[in-house]
N, CA, C and O atoms as CSV, one atom per row, in Angstrom:
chain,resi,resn,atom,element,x,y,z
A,1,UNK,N,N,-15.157,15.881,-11.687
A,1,UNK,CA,C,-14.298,16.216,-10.575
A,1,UNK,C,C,-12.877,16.375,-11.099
A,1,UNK,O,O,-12.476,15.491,-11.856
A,2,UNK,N,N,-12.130,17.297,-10.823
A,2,UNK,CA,C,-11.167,17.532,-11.257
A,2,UNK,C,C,-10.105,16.946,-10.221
A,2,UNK,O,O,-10.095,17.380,-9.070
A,3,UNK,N,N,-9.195,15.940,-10.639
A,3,UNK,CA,C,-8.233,15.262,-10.110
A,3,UNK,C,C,-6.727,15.379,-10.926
A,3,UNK,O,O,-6.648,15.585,-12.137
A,4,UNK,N,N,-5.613,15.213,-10.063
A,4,UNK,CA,C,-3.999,15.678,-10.444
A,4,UNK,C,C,-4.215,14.132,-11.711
A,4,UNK,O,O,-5.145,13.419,-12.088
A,5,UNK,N,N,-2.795,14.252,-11.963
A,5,UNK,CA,C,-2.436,13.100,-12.720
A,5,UNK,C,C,-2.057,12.181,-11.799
A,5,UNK,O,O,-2.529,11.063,-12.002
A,6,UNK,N,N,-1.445,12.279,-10.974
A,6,UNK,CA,C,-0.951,11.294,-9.635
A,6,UNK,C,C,-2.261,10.768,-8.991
A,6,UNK,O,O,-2.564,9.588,-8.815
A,7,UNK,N,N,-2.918,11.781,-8.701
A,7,UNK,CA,C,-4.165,11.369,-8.433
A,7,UNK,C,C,-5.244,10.193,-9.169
A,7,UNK,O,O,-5.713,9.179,-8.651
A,8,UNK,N,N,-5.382,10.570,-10.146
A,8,UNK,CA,C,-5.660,9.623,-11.286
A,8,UNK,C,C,-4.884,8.491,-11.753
A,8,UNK,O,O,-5.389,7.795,-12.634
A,9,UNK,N,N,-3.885,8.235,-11.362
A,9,UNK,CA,C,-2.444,7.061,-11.466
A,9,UNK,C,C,-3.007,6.363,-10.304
A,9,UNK,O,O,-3.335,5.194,-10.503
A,10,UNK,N,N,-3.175,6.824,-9.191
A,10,UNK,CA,C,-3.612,6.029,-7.732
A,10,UNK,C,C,-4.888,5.470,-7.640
A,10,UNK,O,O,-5.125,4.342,-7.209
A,11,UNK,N,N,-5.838,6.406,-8.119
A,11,UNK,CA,C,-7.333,5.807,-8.464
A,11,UNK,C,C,-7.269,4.749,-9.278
A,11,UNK,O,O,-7.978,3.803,-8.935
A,12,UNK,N,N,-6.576,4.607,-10.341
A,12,UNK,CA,C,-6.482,3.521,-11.360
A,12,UNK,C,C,-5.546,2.115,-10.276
A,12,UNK,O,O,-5.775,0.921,-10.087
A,13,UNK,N,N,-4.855,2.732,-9.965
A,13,UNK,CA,C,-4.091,1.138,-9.526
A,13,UNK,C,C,-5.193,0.196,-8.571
A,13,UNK,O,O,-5.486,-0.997,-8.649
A,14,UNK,N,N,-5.714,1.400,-7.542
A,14,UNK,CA,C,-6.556,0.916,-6.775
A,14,UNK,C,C,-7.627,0.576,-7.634
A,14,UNK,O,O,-7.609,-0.655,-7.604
A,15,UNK,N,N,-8.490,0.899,-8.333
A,15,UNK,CA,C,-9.184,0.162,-8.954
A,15,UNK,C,C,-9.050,-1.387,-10.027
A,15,UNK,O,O,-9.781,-2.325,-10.343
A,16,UNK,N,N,-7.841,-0.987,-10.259
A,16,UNK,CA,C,-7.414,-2.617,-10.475
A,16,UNK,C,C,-6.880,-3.658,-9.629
A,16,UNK,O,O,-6.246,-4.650,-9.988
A,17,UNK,N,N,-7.338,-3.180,-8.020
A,17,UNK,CA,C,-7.280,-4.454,-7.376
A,17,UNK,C,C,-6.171,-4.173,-6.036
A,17,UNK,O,O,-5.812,-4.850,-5.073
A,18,UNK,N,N,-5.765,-2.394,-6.699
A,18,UNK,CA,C,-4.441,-2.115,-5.464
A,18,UNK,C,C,-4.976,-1.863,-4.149
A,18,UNK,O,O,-6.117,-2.174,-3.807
A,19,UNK,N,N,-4.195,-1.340,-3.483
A,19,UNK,CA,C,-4.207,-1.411,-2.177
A,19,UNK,C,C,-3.448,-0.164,-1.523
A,19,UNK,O,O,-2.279,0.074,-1.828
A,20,UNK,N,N,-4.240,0.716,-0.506
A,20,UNK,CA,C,-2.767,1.671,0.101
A,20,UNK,C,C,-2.798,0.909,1.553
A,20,UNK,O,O,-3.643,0.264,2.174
A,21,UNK,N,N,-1.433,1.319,1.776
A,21,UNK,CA,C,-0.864,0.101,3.489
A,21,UNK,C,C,-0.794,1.697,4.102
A,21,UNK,O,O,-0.712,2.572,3.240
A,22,UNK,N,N,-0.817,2.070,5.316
A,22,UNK,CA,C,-0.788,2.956,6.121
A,22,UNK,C,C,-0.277,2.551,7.966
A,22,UNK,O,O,-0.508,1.676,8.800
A,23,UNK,N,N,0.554,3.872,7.847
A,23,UNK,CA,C,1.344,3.239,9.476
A,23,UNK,C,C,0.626,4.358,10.139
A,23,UNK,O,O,0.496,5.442,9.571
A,24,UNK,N,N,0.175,4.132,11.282
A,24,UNK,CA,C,-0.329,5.179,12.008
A,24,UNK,C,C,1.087,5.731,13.405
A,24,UNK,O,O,1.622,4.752,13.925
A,25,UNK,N,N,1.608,7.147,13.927
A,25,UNK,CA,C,2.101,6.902,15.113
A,25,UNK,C,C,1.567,7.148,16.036
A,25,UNK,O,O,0.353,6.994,15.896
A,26,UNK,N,N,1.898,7.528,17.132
A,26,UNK,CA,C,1.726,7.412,18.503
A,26,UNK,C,C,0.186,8.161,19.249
A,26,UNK,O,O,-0.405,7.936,20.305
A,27,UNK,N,N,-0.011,8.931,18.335
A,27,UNK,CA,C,-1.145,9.713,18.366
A,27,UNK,C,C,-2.031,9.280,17.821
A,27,UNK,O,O,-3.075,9.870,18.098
A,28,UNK,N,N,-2.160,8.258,16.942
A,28,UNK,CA,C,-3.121,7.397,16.330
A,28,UNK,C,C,-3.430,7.973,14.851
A,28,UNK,O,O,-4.389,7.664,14.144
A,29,UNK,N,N,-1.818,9.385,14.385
A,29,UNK,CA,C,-2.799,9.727,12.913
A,29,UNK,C,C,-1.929,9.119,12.261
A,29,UNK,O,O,-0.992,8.730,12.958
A,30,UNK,N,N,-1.853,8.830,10.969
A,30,UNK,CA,C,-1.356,8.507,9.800
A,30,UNK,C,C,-0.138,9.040,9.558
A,30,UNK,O,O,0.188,10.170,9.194
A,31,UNK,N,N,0.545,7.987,9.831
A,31,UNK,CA,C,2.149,8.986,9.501
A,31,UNK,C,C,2.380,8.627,8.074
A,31,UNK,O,O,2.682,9.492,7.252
A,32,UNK,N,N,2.254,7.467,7.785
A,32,UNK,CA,C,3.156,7.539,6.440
A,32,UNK,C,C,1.759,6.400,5.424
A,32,UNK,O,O,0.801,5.830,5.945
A,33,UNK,N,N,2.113,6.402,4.016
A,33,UNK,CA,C,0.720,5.399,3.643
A,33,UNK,C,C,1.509,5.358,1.819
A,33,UNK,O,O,1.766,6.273,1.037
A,34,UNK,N,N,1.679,3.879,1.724
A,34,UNK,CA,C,1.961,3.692,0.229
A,34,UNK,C,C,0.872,3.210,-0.346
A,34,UNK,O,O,-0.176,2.954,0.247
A,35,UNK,N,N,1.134,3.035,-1.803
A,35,UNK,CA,C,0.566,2.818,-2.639
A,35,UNK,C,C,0.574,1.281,-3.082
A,35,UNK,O,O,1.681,1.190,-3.613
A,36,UNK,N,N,0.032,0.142,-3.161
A,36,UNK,CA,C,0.830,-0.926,-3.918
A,36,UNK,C,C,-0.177,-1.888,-4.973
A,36,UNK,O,O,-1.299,-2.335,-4.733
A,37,UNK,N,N,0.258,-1.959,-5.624
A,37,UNK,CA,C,-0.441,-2.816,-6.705
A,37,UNK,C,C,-1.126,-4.011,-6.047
A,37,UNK,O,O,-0.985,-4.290,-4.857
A,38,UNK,N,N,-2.051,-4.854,-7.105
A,38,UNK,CA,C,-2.492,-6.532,-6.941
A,38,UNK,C,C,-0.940,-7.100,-7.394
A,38,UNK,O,O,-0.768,-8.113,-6.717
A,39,UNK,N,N,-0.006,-6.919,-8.067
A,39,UNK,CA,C,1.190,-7.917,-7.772
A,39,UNK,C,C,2.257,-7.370,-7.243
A,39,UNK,O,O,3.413,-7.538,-7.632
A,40,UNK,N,N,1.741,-6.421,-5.966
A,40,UNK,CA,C,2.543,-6.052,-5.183
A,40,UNK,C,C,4.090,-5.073,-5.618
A,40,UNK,O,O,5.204,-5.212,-5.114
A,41,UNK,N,N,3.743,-4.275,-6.508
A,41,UNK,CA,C,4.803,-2.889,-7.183
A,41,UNK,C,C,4.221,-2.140,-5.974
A,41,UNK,O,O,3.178,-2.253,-5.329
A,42,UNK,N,N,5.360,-1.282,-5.908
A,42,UNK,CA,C,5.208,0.316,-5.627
A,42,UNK,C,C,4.818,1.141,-5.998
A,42,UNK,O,O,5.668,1.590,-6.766
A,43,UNK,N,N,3.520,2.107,-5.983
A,43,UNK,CA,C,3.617,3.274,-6.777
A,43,UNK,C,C,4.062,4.094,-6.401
A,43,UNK,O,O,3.480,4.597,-5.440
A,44,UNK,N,N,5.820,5.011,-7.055
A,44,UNK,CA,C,6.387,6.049,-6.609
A,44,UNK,C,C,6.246,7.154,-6.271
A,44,UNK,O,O,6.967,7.678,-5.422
A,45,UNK,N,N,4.999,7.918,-7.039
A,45,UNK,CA,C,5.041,8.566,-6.882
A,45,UNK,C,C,3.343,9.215,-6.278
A,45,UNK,O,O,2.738,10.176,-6.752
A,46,UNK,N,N,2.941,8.407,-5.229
A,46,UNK,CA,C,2.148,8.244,-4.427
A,46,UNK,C,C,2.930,9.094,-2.763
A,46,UNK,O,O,3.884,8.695,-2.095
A,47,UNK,N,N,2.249,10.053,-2.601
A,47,UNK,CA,C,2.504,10.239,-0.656
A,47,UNK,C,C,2.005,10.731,0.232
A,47,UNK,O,O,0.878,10.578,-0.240
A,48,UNK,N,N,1.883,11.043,0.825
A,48,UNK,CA,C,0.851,11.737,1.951
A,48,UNK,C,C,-0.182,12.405,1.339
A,48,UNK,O,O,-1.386,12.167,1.248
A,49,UNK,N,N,0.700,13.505,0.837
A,49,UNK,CA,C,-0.263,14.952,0.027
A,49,UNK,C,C,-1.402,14.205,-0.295
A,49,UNK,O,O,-2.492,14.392,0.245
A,50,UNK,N,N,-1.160,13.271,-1.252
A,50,UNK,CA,C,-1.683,13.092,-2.461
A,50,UNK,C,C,-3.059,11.683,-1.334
A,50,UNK,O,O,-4.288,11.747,-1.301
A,51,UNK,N,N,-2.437,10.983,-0.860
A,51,UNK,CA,C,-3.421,10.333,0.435
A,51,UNK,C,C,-4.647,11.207,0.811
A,51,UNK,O,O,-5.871,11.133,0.700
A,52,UNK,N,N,-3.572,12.216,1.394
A,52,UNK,CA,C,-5.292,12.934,2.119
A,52,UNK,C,C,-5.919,13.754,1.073
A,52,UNK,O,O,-7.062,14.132,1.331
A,53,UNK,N,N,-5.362,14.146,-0.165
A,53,UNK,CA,C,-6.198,14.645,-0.993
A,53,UNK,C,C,-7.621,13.705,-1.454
A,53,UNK,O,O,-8.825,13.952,-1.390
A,54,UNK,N,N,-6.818,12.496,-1.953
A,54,UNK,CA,C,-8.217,11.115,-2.431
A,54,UNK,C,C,-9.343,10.893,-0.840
A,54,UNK,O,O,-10.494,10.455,-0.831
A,55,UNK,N,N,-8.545,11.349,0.316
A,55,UNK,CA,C,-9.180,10.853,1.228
A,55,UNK,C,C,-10.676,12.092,1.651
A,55,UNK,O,O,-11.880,11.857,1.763
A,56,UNK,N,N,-10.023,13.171,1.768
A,56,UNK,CA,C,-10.946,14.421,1.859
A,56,UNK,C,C,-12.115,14.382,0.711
A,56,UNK,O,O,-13.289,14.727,0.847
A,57,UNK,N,N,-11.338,13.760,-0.692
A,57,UNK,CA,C,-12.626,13.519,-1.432
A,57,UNK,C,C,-13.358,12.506,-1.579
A,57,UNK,O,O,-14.194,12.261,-2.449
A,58,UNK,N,N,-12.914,11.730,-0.419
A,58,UNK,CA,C,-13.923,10.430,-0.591
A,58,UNK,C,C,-13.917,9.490,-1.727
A,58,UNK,O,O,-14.831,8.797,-2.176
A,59,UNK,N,N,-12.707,9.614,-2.088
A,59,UNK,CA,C,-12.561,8.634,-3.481
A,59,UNK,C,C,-11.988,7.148,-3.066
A,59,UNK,O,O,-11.830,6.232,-3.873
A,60,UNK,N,N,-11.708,7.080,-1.657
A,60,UNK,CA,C,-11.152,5.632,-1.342
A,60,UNK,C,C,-11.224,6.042,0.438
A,60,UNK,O,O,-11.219,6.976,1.240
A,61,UNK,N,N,-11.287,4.671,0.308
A,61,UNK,CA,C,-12.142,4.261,2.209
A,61,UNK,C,C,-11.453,3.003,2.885
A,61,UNK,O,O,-11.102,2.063,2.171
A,62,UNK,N,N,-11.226,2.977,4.469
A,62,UNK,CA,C,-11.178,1.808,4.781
A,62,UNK,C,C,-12.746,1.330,5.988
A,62,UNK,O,O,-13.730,1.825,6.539
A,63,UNK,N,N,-12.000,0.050,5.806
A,63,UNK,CA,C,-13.235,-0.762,6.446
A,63,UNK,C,C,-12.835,-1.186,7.986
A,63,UNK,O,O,-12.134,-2.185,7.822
A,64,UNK,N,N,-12.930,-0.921,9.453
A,64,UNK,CA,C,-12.324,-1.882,10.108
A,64,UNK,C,C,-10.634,-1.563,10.213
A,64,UNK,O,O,-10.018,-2.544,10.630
A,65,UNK,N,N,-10.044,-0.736,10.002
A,65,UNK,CA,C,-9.105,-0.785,10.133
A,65,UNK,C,C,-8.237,-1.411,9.025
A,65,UNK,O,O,-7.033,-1.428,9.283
A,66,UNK,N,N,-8.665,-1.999,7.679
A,66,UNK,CA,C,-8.103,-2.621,6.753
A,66,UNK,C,C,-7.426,-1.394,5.598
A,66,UNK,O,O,-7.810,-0.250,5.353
A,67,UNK,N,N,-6.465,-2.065,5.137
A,67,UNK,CA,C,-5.730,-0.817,3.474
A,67,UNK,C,C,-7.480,-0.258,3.281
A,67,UNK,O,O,-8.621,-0.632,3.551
A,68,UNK,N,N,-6.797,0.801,2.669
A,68,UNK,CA,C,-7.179,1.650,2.032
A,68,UNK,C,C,-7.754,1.148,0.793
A,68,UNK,O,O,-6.989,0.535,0.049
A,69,UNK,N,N,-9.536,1.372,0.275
A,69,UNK,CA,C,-9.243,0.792,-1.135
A,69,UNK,C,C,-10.227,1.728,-1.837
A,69,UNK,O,O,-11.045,2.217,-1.058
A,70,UNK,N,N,-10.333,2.042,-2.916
A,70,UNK,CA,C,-11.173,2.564,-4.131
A,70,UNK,C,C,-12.912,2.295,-3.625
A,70,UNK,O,O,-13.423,1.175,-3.641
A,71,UNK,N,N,-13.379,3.098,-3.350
A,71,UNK,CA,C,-14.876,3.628,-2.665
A,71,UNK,C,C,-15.640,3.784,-4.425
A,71,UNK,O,O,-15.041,4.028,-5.473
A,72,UNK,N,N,-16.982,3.561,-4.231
A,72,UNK,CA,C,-17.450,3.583,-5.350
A,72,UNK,C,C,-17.459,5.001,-5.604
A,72,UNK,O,O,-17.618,5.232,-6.803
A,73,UNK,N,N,-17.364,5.838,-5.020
A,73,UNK,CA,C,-17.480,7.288,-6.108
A,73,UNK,C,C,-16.441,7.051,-6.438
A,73,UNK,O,O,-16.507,7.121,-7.665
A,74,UNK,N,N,-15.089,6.709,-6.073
A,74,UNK,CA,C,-13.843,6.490,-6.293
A,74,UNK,C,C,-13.920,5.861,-8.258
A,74,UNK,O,O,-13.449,6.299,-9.307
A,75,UNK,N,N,-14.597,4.917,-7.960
A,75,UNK,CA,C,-14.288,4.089,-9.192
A,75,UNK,C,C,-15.499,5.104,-10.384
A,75,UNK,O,O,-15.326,4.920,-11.589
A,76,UNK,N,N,-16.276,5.785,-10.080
A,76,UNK,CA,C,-17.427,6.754,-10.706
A,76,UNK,C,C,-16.723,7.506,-11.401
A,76,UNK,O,O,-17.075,7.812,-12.541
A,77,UNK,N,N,-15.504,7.985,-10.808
A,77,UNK,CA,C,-14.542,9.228,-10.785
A,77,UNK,C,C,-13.081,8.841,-11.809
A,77,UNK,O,O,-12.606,9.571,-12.679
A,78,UNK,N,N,-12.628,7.592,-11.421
A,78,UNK,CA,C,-11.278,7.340,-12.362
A,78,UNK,C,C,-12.107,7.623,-13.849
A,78,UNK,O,O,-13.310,7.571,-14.107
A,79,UNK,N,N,-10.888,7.952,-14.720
A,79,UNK,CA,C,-10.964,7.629,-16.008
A,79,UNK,C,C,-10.436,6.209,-16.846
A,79,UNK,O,O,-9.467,5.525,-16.516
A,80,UNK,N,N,-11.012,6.054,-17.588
A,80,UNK,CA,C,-10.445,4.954,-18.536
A,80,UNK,C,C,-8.824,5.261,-19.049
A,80,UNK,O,O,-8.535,6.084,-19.918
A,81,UNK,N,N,-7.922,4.473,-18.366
A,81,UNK,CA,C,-6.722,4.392,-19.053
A,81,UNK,C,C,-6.359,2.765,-19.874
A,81,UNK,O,O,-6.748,1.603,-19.748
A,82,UNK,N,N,-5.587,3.365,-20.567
A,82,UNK,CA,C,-5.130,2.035,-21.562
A,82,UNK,C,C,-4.262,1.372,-20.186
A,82,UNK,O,O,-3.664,1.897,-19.246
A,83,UNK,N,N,-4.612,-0.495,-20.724
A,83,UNK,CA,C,-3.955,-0.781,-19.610
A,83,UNK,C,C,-3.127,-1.950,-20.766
A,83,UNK,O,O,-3.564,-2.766,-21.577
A,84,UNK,N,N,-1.491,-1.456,-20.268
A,84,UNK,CA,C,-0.957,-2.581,-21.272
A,84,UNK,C,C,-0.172,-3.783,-20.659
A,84,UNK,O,O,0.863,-4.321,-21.054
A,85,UNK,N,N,-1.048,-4.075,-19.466
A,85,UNK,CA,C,-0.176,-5.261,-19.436
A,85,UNK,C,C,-1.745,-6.554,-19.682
A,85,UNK,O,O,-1.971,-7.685,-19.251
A,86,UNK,N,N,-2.299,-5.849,-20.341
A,86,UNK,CA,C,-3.278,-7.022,-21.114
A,86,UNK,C,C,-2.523,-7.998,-21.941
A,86,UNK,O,O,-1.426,-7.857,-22.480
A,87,UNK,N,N,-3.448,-9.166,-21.931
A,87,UNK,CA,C,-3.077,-10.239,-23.185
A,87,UNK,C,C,-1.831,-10.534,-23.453
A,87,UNK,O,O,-1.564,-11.315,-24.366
């Protein structure tokens, strides 16, 4: 599956445990939706676009009304990046 680099930056965070937060308005759709790590960073350069792109492909799901998180095709789909805040 061919995914952006941003795209692939977001799949990875979420698969290490991140999370997207999402505000819905008045109409009940999705106005705005970040990105945030397991120790709670920002990812910058995470935004809408790039939301409903992972979302149309089914690469991350919510449950119940809960964040947004990494769906198993989701995690099928990331690639292996070096992760350096090991060890």
């Amino acid at each position: 599956m061919n995914l952006s680099r941003n795209e692939q930056r977001a799949l990875h965070v979420l698969a290490l445990g991140g999370r997207i937060l999402h505000e819905r308005d008045e109409r009940s759709k999705i106005a705005s939706a970040i990105c945030v790590t397991r120790e709670g960073m920002i990812l910058t350069d995470f935004d809408l676009a790039i939301f409903d792109r992972l979302r149309r492909k089914r690469l991350i799901e919510s449950r119940s009304g809960s964040p947004y998180r990494i769906s198993r095709r989701g995690r099928v789909s990331v690639r292996a990046q070096f992760d350096n805040q090991g060890a």
